[in-house]
C-alpha positions in Angstrom: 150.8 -110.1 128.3 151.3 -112.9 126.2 147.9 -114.7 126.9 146.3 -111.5 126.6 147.7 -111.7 123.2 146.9 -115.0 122.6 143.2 -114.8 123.3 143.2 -111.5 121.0 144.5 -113.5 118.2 141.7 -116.5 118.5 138.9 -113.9 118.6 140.5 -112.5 115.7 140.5 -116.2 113.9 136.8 -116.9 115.1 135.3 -113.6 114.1 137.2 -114.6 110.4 135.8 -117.7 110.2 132.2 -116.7 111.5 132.1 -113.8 108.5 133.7 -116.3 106.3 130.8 -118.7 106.8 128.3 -115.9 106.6 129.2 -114.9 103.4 129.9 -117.9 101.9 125.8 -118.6 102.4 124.7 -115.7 101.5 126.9 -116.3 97.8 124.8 -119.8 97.9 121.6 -118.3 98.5 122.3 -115.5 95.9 123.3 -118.2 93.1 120.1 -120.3 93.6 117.2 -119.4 91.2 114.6 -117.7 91.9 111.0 -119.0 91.7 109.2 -117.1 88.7 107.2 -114.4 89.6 102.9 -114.9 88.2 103.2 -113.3 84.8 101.0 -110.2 84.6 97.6 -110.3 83.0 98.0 -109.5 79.0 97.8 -105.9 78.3 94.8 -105.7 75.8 95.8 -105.6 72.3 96.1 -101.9 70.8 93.3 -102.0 68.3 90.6 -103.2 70.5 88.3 -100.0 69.8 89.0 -100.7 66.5 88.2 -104.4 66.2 85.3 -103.8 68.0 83.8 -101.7 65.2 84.8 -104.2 62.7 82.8 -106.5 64.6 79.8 -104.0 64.9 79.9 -103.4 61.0 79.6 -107.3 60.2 76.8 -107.4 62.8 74.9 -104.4 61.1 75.4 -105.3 57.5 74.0 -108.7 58.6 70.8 -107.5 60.7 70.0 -105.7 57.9 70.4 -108.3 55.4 69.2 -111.0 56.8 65.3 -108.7 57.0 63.0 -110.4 54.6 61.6 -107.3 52.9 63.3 -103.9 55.1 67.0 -104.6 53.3 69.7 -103.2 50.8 68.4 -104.8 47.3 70.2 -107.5 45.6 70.9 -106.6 42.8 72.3 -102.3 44.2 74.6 -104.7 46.7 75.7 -106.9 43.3 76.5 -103.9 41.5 78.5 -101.6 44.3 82.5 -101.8 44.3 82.3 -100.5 47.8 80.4 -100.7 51.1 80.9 -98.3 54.3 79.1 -99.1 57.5 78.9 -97.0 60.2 77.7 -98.8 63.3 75.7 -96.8 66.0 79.4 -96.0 68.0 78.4 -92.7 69.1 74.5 -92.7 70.6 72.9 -89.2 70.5 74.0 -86.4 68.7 75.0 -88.4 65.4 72.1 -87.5 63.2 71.5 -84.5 64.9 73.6 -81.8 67.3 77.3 -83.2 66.8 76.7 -85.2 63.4 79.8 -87.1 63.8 80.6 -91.1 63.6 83.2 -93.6 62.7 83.0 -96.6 60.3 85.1 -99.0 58.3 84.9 -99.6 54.1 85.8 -102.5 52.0 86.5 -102.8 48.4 86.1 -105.0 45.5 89.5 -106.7 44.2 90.7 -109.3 42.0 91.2 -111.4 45.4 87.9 -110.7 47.1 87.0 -107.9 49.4 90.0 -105.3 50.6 91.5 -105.0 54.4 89.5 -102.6 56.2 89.9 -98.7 56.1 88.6 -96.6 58.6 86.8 -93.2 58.4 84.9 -90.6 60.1 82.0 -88.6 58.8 80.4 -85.7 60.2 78.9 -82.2 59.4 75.9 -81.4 56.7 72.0 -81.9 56.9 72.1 -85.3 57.2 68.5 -85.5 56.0 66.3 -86.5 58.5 66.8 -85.6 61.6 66.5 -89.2 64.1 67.2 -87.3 67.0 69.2 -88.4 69.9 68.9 -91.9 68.9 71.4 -95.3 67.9 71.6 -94.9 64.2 73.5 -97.1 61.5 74.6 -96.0 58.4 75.6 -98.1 55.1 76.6 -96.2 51.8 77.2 -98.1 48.6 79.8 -97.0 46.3 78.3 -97.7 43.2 81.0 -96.4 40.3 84.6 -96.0 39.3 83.9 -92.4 40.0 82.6 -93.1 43.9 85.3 -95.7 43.9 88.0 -92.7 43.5 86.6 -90.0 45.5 86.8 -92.7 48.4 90.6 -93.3 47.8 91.0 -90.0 47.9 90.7 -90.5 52.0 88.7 -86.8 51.7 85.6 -85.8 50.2 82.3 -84.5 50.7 78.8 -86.0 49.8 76.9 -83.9 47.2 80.0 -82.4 46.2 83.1 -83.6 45.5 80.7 -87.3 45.1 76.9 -87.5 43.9 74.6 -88.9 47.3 71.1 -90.0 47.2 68.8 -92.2 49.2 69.0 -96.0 48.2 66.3 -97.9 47.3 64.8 -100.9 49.8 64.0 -104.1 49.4 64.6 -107.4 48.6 64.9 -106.6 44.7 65.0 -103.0 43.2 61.7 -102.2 41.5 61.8 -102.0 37.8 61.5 -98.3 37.3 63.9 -97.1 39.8 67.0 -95.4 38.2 69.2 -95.9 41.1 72.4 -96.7 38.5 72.1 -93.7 37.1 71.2 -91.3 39.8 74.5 -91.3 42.0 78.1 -92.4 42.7 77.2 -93.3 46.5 73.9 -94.4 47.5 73.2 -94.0 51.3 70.6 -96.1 54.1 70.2 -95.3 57.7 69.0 -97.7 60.3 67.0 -96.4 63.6 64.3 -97.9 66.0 64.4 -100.6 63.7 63.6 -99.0 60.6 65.9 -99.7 57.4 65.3 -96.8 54.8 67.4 -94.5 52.3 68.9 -91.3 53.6 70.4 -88.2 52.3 73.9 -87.5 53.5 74.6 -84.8 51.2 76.6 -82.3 52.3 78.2 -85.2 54.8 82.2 -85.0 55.0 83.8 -88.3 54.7 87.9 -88.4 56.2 90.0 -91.3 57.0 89.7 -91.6 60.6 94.1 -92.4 60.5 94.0 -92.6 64.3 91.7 -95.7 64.3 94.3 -97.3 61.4 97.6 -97.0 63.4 95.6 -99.0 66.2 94.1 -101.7 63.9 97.1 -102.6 62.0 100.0 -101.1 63.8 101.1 -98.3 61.6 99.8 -95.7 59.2 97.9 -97.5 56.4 96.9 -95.0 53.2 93.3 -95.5 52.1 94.5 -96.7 48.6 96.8 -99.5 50.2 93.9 -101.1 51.9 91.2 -100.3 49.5 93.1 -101.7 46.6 94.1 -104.9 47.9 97.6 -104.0 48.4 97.8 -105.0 52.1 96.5 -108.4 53.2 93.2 -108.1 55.8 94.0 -109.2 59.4 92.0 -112.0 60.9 90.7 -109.0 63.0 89.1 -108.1 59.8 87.4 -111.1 58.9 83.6 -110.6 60.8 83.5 -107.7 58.5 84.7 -108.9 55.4 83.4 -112.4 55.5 79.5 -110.7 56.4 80.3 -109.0 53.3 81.2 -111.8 51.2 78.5 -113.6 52.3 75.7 -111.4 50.9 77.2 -110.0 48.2 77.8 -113.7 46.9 74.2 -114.3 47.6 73.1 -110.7 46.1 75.0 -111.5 42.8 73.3 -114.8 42.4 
């Protein structure tokens, strides 16, 4: 009985120890650390959509320019305190069917073109009718009174804001009375022809959806427009486009 008892009490002990040493490695193993797992790929940044039509704009305003004789004349791009581009985003239906597209604006300041607001237009006659076609539009805003309607983030061309077609060319001709004749002066571009466009009737909104993804928040069109917010370097193939050839426009 007592050997029984005896060999009872050694299992016991080994089946101690045996759990003992068990989980003692496991505590080791636990305590090491562990290799780093790959880091994921970068999610893309939340204004891409919107970058991407900065981009486009800069492109656009610098096709068109950079045309010897088919381009926005010196001395209307000298004398406008804003310029809206609306790159061809949306193929089809733009100019005629949906009328609808997006674009971005910049203003002049004390310090140089303003950060970037973002707008949609849509509705009216649009003038011609391109057709299910790519189509770029630029609009000048040529006066105090333009100036305000568009930090107004609302208003309608031919209404609340005098439209007409723009003259083309390298220099304005003489007897044109583009200064005088409205607050916003409007150019399509389509299969490669650059010419003046009526927008009247056209609906002009601040597109606020495309803001919260370009700067992270909600951005009024006065803070950017006025130079109260300072331009992303997302901004800058836009704005510096737009320096460029109004610097070269105003000598």
């Amino acid at each position: 009985m007592m050997r029984k008892s005896l060999v009872l009490l050694l299992l016991v002990c080994f089946l101690t120890c045996f759990l003992t040493t068990i989980l003692s490695a496991t505590a080791q193993d636990d305590a090491k650390p562990t290799a780093a797992k790959p880091a994921d790929t970068p999610a893309p940044e939340p204004n891409t959509k919107a970058s991407d039509r900065v981009e486009a704009a800069g492109t656009v305003l610098d096709e068109i320019q950079a045309a010897p004789d088919q381009r926005i004349p010196e001395e209307v791009l000298a004398s406008a305190e804003c310029v809206a581009v609306v790159p061809s985003l949306l193929n089809g239906g733009f100019m005629f069917g949906g009328r609808y597209g997006k674009g971005v604006a910049s203003c002049r300041t004390p310090r140089g073109w303003s950060a970037p607001a973002f707008f949609t237009i849509g509705g009216g006659s649009f003038g011609l009718q391109i057709g299910a076609q790519a189509t770029d539009v630029v609009m000048l805003i040529m006066n105090k009174g333009g100036m305000d309607n568009l930090l107004s983030s609302q208003f309608k061309l031919g209404a609340d804001a005098s439209a007409a077609a723009g003259p083309v060319g390298r220099h304005a001709a003489a007897d044109t009375d583009w200064k005088m004749r409205a607050q916003v002066l409007t150019y399509s571009r389509s299969r490669g022809l650059f010419a003046g466009l009526e927008l009247n009737g056209a609906v002009i909104k601040e597109d606020k959806g495309s803001t919260r993804e370009f700067y992270g928040r909600m951005v009024p069109f006065k803070t950017s427009l006025k130079g109260d917010i300072e331009a992303p370097k997302a901004a800058y193939p836009f704005l510096s486009t737009l320096a460029k050839w109004a610097l070269e426009a105003a000598k």
